[in-house]
C-alpha positions as CSV (number, residue, x, y, z in Angstrom):
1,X,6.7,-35.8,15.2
2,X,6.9,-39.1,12.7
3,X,5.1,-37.2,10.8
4,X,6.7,-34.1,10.3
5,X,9.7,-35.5,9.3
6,X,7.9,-38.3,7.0
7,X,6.9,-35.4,4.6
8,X,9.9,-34.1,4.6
9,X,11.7,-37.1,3.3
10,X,9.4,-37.4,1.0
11,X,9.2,-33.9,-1.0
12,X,13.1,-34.4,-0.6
13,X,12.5,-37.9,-2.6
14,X,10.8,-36.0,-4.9
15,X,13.1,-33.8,-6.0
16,X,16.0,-36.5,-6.1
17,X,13.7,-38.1,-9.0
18,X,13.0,-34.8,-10.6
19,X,16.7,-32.8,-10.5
20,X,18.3,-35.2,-13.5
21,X,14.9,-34.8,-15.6
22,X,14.2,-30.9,-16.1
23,X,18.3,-31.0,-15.5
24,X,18.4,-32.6,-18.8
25,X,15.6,-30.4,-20.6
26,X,17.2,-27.3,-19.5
27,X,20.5,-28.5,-21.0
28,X,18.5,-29.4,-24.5
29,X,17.4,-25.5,-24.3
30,X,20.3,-23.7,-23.9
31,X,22.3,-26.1,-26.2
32,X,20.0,-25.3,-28.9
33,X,19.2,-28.7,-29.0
34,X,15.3,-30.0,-30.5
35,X,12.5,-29.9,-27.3
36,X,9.0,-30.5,-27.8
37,X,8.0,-26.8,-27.6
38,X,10.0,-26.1,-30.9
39,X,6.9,-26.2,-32.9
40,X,4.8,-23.7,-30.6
41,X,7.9,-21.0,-29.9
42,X,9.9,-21.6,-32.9
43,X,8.1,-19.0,-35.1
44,X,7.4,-16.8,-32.2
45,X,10.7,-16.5,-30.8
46,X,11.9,-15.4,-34.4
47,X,9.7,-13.0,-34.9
48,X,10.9,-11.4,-31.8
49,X,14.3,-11.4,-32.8
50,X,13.9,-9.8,-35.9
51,X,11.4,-7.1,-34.2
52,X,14.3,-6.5,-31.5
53,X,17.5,-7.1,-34.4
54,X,18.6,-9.9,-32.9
55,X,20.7,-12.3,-34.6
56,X,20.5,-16.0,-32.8
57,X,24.1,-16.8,-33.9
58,X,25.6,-13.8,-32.6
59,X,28.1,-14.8,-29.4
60,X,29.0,-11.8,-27.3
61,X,31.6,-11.3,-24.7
62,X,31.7,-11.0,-21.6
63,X,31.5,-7.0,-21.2
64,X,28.9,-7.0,-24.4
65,X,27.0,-9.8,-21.9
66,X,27.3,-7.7,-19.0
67,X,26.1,-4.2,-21.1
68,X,23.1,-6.0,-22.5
69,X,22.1,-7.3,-18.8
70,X,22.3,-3.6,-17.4
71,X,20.8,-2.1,-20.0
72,X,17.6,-4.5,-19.8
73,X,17.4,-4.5,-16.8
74,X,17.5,-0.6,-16.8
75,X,14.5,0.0,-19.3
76,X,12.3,-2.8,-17.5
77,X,12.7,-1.0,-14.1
78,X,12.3,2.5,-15.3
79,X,8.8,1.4,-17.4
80,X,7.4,-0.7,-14.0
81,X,8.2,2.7,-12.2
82,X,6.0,4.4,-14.3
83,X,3.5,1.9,-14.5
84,X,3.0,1.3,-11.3
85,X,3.2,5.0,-10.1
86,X,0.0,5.8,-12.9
87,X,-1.5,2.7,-12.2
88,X,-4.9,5.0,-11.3
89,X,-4.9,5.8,-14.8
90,X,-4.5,2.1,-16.2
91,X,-7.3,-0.8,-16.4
92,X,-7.7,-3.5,-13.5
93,X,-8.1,-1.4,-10.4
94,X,-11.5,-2.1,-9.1
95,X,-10.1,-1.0,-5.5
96,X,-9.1,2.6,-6.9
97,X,-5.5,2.7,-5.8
98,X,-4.0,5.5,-6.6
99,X,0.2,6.4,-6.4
100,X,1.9,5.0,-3.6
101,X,5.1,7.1,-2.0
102,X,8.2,7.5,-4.0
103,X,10.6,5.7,-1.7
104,X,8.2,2.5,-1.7
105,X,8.0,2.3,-5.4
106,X,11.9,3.0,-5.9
107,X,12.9,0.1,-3.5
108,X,10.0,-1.8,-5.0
109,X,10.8,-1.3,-8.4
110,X,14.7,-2.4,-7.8
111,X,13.5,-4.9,-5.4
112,X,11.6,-6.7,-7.9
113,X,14.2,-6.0,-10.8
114,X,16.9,-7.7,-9.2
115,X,14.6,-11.0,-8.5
116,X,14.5,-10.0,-4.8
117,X,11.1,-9.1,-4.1
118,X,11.6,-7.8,-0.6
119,X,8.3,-6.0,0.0
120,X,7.9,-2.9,2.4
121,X,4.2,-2.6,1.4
122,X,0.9,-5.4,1.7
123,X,-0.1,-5.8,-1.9
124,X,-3.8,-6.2,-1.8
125,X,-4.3,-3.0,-0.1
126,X,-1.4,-0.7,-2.3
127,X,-1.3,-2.2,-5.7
128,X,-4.0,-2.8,-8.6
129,X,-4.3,-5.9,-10.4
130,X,-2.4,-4.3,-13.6
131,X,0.3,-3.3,-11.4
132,X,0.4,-6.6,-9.6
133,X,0.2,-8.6,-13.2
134,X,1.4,-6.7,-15.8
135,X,4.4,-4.5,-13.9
136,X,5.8,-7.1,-10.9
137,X,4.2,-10.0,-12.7
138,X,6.1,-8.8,-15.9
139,X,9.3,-8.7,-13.9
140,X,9.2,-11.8,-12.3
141,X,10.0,-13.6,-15.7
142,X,12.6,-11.8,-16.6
143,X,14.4,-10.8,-13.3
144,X,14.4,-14.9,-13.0
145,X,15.5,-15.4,-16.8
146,X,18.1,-12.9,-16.3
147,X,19.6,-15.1,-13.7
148,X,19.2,-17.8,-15.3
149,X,20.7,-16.6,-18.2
150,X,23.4,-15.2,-16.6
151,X,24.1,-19.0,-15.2
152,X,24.1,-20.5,-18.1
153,X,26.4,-18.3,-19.3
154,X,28.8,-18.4,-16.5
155,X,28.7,-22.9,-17.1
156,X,29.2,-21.9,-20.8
157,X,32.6,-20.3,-20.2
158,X,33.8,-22.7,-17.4
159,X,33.5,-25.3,-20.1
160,X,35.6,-23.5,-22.9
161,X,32.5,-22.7,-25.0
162,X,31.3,-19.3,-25.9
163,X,29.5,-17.4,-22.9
164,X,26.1,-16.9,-26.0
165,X,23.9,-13.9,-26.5
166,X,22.1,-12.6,-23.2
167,X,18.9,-11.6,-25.4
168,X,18.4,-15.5,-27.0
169,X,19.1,-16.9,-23.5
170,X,16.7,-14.5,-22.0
171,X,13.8,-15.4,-24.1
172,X,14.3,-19.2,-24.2
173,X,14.5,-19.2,-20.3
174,X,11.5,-17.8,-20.3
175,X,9.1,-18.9,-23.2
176,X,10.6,-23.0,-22.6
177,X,11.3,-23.0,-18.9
178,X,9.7,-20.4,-16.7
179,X,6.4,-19.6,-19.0
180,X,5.5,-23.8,-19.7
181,X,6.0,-25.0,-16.2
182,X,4.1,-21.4,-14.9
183,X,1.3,-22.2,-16.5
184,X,1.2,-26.0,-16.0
185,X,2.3,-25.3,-12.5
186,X,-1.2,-22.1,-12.5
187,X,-3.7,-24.7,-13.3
188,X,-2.0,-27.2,-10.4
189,X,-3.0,-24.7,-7.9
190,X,-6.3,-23.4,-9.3
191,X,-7.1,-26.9,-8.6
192,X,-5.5,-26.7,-4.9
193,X,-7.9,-23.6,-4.4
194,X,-5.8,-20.6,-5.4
195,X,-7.9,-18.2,-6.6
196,X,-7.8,-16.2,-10.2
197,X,-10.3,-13.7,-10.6
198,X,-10.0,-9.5,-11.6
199,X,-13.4,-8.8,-9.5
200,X,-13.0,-6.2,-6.9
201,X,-12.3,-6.8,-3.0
202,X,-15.3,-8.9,-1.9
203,X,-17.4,-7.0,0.9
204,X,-19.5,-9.3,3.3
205,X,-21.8,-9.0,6.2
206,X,-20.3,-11.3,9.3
207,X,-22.5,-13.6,11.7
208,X,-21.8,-10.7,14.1
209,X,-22.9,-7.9,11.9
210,X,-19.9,-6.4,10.9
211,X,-18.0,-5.9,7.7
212,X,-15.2,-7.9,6.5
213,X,-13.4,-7.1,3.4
214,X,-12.0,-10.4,1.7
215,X,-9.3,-9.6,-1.0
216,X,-8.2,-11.5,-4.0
217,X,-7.1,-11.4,-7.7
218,X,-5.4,-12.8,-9.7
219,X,-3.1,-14.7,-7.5
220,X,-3.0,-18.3,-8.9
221,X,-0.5,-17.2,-11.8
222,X,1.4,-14.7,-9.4
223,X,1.9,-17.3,-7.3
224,X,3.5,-20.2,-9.7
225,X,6.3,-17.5,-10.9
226,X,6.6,-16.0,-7.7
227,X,8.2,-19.5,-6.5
228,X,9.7,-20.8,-9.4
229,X,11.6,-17.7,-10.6
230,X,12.8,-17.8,-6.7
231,X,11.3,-14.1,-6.9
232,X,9.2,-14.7,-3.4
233,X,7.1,-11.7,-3.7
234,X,3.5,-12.1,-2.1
235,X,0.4,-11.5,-3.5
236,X,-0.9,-10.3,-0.1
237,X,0.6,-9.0,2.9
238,X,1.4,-12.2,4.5
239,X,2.9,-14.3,1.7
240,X,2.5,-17.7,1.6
241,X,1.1,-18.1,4.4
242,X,-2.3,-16.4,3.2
243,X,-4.8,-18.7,2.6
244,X,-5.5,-17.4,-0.9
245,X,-1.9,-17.9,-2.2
246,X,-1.0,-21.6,-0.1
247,X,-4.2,-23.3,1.1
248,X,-3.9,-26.9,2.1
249,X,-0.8,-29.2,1.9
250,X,-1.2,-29.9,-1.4
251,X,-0.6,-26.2,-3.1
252,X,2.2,-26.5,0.0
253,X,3.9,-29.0,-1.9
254,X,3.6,-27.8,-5.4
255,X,5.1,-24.2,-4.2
256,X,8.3,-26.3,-2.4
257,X,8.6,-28.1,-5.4
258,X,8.5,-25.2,-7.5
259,X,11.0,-23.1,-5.5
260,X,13.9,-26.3,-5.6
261,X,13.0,-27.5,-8.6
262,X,15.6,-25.0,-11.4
263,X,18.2,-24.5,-8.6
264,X,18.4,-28.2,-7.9
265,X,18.4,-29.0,-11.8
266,X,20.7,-26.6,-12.7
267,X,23.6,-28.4,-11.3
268,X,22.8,-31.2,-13.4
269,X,22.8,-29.2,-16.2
270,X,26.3,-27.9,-15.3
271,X,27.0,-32.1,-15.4
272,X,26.0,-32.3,-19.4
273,X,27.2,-29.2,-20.4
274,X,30.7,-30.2,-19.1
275,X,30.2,-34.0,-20.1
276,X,30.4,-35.1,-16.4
277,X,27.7,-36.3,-14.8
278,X,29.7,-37.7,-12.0
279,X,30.9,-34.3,-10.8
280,X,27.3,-32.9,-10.8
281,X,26.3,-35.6,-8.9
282,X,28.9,-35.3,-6.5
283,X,28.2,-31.5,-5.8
284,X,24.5,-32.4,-5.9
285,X,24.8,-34.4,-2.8
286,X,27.0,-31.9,-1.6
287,X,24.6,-29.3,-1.2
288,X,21.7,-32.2,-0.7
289,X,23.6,-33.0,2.9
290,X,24.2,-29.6,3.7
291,X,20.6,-28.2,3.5
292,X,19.4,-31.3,5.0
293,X,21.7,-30.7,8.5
294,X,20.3,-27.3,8.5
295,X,16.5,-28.8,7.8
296,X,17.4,-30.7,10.7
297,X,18.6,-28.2,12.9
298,X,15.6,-25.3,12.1
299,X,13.2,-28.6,12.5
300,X,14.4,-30.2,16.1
301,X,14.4,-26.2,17.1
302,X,10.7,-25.8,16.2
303,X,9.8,-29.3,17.8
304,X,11.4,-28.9,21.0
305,X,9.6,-25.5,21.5
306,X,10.2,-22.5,23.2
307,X,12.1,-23.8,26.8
308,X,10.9,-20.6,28.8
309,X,7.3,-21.4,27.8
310,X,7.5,-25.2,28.1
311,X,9.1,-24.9,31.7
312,X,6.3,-22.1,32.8
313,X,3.3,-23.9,31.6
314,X,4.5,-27.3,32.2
315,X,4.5,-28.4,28.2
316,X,6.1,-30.2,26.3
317,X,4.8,-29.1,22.5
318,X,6.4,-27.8,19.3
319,X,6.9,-23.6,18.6
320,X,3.7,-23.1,17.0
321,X,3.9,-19.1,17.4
322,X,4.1,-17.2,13.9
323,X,2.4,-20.5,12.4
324,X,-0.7,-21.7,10.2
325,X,-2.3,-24.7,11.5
326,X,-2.4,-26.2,7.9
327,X,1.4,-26.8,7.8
328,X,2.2,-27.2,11.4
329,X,6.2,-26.6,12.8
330,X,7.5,-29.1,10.1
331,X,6.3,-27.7,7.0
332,X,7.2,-23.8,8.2
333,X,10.7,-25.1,9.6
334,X,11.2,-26.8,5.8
335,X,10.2,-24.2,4.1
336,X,11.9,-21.5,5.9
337,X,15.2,-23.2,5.4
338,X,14.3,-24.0,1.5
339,X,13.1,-20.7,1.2
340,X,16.4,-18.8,2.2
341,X,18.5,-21.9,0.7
342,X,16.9,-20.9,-2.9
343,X,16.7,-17.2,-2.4
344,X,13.1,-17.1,-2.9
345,X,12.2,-15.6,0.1
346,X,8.5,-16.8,0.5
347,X,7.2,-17.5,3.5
348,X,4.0,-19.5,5.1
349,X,4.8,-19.0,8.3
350,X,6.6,-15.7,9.9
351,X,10.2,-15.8,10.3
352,X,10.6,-14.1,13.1
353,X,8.7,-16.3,15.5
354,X,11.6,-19.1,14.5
355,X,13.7,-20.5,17.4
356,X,16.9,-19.4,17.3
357,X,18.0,-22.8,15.4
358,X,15.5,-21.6,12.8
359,X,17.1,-18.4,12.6
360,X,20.5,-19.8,12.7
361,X,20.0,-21.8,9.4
362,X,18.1,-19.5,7.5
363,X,21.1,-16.8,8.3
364,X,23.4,-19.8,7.3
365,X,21.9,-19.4,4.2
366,X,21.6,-16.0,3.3
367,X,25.6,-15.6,4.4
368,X,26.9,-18.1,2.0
369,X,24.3,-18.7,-1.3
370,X,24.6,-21.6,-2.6
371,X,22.9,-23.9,-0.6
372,X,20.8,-24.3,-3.2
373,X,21.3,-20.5,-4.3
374,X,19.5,-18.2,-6.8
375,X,18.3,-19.0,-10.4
376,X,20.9,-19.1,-12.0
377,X,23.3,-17.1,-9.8
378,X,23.7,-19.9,-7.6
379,X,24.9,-22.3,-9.5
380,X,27.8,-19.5,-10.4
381,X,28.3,-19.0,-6.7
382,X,28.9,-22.7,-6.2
383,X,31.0,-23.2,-8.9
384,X,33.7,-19.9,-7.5
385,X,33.6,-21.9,-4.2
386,X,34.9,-24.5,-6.4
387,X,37.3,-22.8,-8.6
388,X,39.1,-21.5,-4.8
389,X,38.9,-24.9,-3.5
390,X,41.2,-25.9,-6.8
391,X,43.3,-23.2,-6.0
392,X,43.8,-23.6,-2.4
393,X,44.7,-27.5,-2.9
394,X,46.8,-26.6,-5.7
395,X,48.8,-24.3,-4.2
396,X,48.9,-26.5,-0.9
397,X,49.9,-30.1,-3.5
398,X,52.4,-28.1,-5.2
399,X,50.3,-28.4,-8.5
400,X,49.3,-25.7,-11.0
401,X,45.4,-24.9,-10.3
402,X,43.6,-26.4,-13.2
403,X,39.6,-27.2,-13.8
404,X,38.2,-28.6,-16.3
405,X,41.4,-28.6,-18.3
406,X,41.6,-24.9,-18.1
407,X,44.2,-22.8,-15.3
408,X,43.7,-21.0,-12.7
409,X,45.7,-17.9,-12.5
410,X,45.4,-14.3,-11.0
411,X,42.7,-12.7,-13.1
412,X,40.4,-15.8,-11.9
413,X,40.8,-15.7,-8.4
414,X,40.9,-11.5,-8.0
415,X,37.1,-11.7,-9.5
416,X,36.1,-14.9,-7.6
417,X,37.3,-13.1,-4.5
418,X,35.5,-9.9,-5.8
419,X,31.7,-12.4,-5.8
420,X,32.8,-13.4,-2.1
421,X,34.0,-10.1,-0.5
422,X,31.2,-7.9,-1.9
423,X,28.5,-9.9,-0.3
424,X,29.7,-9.2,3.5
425,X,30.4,-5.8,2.8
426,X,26.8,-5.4,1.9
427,X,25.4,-7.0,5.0
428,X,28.0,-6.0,7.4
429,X,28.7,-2.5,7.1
430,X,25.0,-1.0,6.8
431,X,24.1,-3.3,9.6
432,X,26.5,-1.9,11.7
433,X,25.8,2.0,10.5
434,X,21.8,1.0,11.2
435,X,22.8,-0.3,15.0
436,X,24.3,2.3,16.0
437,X,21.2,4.2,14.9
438,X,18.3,4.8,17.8
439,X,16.1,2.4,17.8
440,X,13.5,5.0,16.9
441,X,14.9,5.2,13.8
442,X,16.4,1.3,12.8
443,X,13.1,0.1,13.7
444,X,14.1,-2.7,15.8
445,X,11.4,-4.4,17.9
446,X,13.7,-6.2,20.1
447,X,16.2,-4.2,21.7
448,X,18.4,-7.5,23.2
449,X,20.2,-10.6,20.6
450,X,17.0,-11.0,18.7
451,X,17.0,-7.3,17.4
452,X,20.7,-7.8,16.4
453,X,19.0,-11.0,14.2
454,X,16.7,-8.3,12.8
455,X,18.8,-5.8,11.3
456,X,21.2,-8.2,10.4
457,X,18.8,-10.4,8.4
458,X,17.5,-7.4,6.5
459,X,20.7,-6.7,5.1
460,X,21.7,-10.0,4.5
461,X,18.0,-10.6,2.9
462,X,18.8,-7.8,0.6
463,X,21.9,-8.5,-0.9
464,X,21.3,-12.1,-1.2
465,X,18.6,-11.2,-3.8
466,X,15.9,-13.0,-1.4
467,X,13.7,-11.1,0.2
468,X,12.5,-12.8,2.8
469,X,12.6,-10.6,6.5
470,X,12.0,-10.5,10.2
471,X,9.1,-9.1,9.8
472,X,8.8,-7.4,13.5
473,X,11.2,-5.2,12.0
474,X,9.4,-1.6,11.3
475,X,10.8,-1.7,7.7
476,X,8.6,0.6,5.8
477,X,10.7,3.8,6.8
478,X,12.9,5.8,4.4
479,X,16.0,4.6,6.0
480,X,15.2,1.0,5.4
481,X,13.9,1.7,1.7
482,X,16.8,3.8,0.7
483,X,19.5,2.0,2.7
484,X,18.5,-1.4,1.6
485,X,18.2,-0.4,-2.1
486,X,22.5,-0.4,-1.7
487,X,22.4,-4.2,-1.3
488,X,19.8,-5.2,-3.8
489,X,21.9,-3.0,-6.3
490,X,25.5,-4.1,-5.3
491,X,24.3,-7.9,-4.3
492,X,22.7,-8.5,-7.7
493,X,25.0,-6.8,-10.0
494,X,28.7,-6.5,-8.7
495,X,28.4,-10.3,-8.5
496,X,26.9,-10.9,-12.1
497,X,29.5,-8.6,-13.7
498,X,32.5,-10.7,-12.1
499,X,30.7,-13.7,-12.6
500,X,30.7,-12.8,-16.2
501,X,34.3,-11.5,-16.5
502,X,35.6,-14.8,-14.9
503,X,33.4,-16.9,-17.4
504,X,34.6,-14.6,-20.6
505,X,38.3,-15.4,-19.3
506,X,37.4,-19.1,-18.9
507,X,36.9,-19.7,-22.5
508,X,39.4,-18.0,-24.0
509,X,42.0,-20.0,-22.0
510,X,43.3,-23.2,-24.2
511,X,42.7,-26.2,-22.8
512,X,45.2,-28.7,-21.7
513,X,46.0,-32.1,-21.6
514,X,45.0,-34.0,-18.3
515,X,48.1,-35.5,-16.8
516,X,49.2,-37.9,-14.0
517,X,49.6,-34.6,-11.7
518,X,46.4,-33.0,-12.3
519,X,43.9,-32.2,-9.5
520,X,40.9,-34.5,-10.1
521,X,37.9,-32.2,-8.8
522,X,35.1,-35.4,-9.6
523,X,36.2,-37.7,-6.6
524,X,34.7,-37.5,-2.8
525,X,37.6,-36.4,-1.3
526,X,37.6,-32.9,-3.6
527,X,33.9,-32.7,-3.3
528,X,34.1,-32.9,1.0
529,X,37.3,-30.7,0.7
530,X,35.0,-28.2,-1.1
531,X,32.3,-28.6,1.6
532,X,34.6,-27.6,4.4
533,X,36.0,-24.8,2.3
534,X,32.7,-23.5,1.8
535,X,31.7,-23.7,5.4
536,X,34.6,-22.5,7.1
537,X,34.6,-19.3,4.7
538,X,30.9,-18.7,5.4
539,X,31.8,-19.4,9.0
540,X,34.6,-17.2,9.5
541,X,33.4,-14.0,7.9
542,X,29.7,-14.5,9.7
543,X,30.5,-15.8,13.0
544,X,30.5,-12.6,14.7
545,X,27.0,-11.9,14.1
546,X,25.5,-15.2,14.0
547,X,27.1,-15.0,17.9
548,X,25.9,-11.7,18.8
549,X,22.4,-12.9,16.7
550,X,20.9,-16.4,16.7
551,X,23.6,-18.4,18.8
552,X,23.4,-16.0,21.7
553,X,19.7,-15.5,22.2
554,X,19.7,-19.7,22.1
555,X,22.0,-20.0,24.9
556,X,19.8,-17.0,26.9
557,X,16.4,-19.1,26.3
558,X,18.6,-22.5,27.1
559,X,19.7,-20.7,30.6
560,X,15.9,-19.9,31.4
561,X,16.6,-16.3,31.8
């Protein structure tokens, strides 16, 4: 048990020490400030800006933002489509694959466009290598810059500056953030024992006398971007939890790291951008004490075990259903809960053999996204939380709503409430249209509180942007590929466009001078007012269905019946 928690504590001490270091270097990059890669992508980035007829210097607004993240995002899907669906006709398919069926590649395609990666296929027996590498692999970077872009944008406006141009922000994220620390990050786990190879599916003769058919690819550098562009799409079937893509503790902790490292540093970047580090700091721990209660509570649920088992068999052990060996009920509880706190949606360990603690927190995160949130997106999430925390105390104070010098009025608070509202409505509503459905059709495999957890997290998964599932949910069905598609869609970009809006109006506002009456939103007692505003909103729109869901089959296994 010491032990469980020991490693922990320590990959959490590890990204204390790492958050105000690639924090600071992601700040340099998007100020336009000199980084040591300047002399490597310098002349490339310009020649693809004069290829593509981009001028560096040009600032857009926030609609001209919003078009040019649409419209990417548009051509990139529609040209994977087609990739992948004549992948038989393209190189790097030793296994043959041919076209897989229309419904899978649509919600595939927009799956892995929006950075969600939910997968309603197993990869090594549907998708070449090409397809794998130069379609999904392709989209990973850019799905991940887009957030990030779109983040740095949002902290851009907050701060009075101009929001940038999407095109310039999309390339640096990905040629002096995502591509460096992919390739550093490749190597890291070709050392762990991550494969990367293009040779065909290996075919061997067993002790026995039978034939087993090993797969494997290219996996090593799938992996690295899969985690740190919080895209969470696996490789094979299983995810992480395949001994190919996570073998041993080691390639364990370099994917954790990996998946925490941009959301975590991203908040310190918000810190120099706006010239207070305090304030980052502040919301840093924040979040930091938040995710640790739910580590905690996903973590005593796995070590206490299942109490119907326990009491039948006489035992006394952790959950170790749905678990590898090699990481044990700590390391699957931890990166459950980091894994739907970042919106990655990897998994080495199956979700739906959690305890209902487990299942508790990693709802708790998918319902209110920003503990630590998406690339990017998350950061933007946090910081609406905060804008309606200034409100609400400025209203209840009697003082006119002001951050960072700049007021709050209408227009703000309709499309912060827009980002909030939309994201229930997603999960909600088709989970309710899908429960009513037989269960021949919703695909449930529980029929009592655990099935309601199912459905539920689908949605929620979806339109979160993280992917992640309960995987004894029959999802591979044209319901749950056409139904789900509606989240990934409205989760990803009905938030990004008022994200974008609010930012735009942001800077255009003129600042004004700090007086005796304004709201200070850098002291403790605004940073804890803003963690009970969080929580109770989260609380109060999802505490229907985490009581129907995760609390309810808890207090069944508790009762021994």
């Amino acid at each position: 048990m010491g032990q469980g928690f020991l490693q922990i504590g320590l990959t959490l001490c590890i990204v204390i020490a790492i958050t105000p270091l690639l924090g600071r270097y992601i700040a340099r990059v998007f100020l336009g400030e000199r980084t040591l890669l300047d002399f490597l992508m310098n002349p490339i980035e310009r020649s693809m800006f004069v290829v593509a007829g981009v001028r560096r210097k040009d600032d857009m607004t926030g609609w001209q933002y919003i078009q040019a993240v649409i419209c990417s995002n548009l051509i990139m899907g529609i040209s994977v489509y087609l990739l992948v669906y004549f992948q038989r006709l393209l190189p790097w398919n030793p296994n043959g694959f041919g076209a897989i069926k229309w419904d899978v590649l649509l919600h595939t395609t927009i799956s892995f466009v929006t950075n969600t990666d939910q997968q309603h296929y197993a990869g090594e027996t549907t998708l070449s290598y090409f397809s794998q590498v130069a379609a999904l692999g392709f989209l990973m970077f850019t799905s991940a810059a887009t957030g990030l872009a779109v983040g740095i944008a949002f902290i851009r406006g907050l701060t009075g500056r101009k929001l940038g141009n999407f095109y310039v922000d999309l390339v640096r994220g990905i040629t002096r953030i995502l591509l460096p620390i992919s390739i550093i990050g490749a190597i890291a786990l070709l050392v762990a024992g991550v494969p990367q190879t293009l040779k065909e599916t290996l075919v061997v003769r067993t002790l026995e006398g039978g034939t087993q058919y090993i797969a494997r690819g290219p996996v090593a550098s799938f992996e690295m971007i899969k985690l740190l562009g919080e895209n969470g799409g696996g490789f094979f079937g299983v995810n992480s939890a395949h001994p190919f893509e996570n073998p041993n503790g080691a390639s364990n902790l370099i994917e954790m790291l990996a998946m925490i490292s941009i959301p975590a540093a991203l908040i310190y970047t918000y810190g120099i951008f706006a010239k207070n580090i305090k304030q980052a700091w502040l919301l840093f721990w924040m979040v930091f004490v938040i995710f640790v209660v739910l580590v905690g509570v996903a973590a005593v649920g796995e070590l206490q075990g299942n109490p119907l088992v326990n009491n039948a068999f006489g035992l006394e052990q952790p959950n170790l259903e749905g678990k590898e060996v090699r990481f044990g009920w700590a390391q699957t509880a931890f990166w459950a809960v980091m894994t739907t706190a970042t919106m990655s949606g990897a998994v080495n360990g199956m979700h739906d053999s959690l305890m209902p603690q487990g299942i508790f927190s990693t709802l708790f995160n998918l319902f209110i996204q920003v503990i630590w949130g998406g690339q990017g997106t998350g950061t933007a999430y946090l910081f609406i939380y905060l804008i309606l925390t200034v409100f609400l105390t400025g209203l209840m104070a009697g003082r006119t709503p002001e951050f960072l010098g700049r007021k709050i009025e209408k227009r703000e608070i309709v499309l912060a409430s827009v980002v909030l509202l939309i994201h229930p409505i997603l999960v909600l509503i088709p989970s309710a249209i899908t429960l009513a459905y037989p269960i021949s059709l919703s695909g449930i495999s529980n029929t009592g509180y655990h099935g309601i957890s199912q459905v539920v997290y689908e949605y929620a998964s979806a339109a979160s942007n993280n992917g992640s599932g309960l995987e004894g949910l029959r999802d591979n069905t044209l319901w749950w590929n056409l139904s789900t598609i509606v989240s990934l869609i409205g989760g990803r970009y009905i938030p990004i466009i008022a994200i974008l809006l609010l930012a735009d109006s942001m800077s255009r506002k003129q600042q004004v001078q700090e007086t005796p009456g304004t709201l200070r939103t850098d002291s403790l007692v605004f940073t804890g007012i803003t963690a009970g505003v969080t929580l109770v909103l989260g609380v109060l729109t999802f505490f229907p269905v985490l009581a129907l869901g995760p609390i309810a089959e808890g207090l069944k296994l508790a009762s021994g019946s």
